[in-house]
N, C-alpha and C positions, 0 to 999 in steps of 0.2 A: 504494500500500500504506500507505504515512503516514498519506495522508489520512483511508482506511476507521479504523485504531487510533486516530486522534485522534476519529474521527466515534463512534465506539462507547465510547471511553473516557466523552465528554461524554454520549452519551445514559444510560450508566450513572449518570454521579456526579447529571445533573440528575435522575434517578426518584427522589436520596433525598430531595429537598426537596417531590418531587410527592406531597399530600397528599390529591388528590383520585381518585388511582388509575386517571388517562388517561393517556395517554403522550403525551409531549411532540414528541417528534418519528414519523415514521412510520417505522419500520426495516423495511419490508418489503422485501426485494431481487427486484425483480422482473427476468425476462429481460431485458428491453425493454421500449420504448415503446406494442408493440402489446397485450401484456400489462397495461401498467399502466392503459391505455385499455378494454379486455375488464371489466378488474374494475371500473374507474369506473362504466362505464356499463350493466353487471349491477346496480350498489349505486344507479344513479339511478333504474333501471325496478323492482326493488325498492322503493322509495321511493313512487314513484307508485302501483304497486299496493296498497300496505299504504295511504296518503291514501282511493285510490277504497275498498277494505273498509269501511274509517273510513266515510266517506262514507255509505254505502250501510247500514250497521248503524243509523246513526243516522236514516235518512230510514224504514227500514223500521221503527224502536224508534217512533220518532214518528205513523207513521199507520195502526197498529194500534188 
């Protein structure tokens, strides 16, 4: 319990110095590990997919 109020005190005081409007640490509480693995690797294939559009937008802009 200390440690979550100390972790949450510190993520509040460092967002007043964050100037650039990312958060500095990730405070997502996730159930577990299998959870935090699910959304990892939703956000990599994500990732991939948006590169190939990229990709692909630009091979079809080009040999029209």
């Amino acid at each position: 319990m200390k440690q979550t109020i100390i972790y949450h005190f510190w993520d509040g005081f460092s967002s007043v110095f964050n100037l650039s409007g990312g958060k500095f640490f990730n405070t997502d509480n996730f159930k577990n590990g299998l959870e935090r693995d699910k959304k990892s690797i939703a956000s990599d294939w994500q990732k991939v997919g948006i590169s190939i559009k990229v990709a692909m937008d630009k091979e079809l802009c080009c040999h029209e």
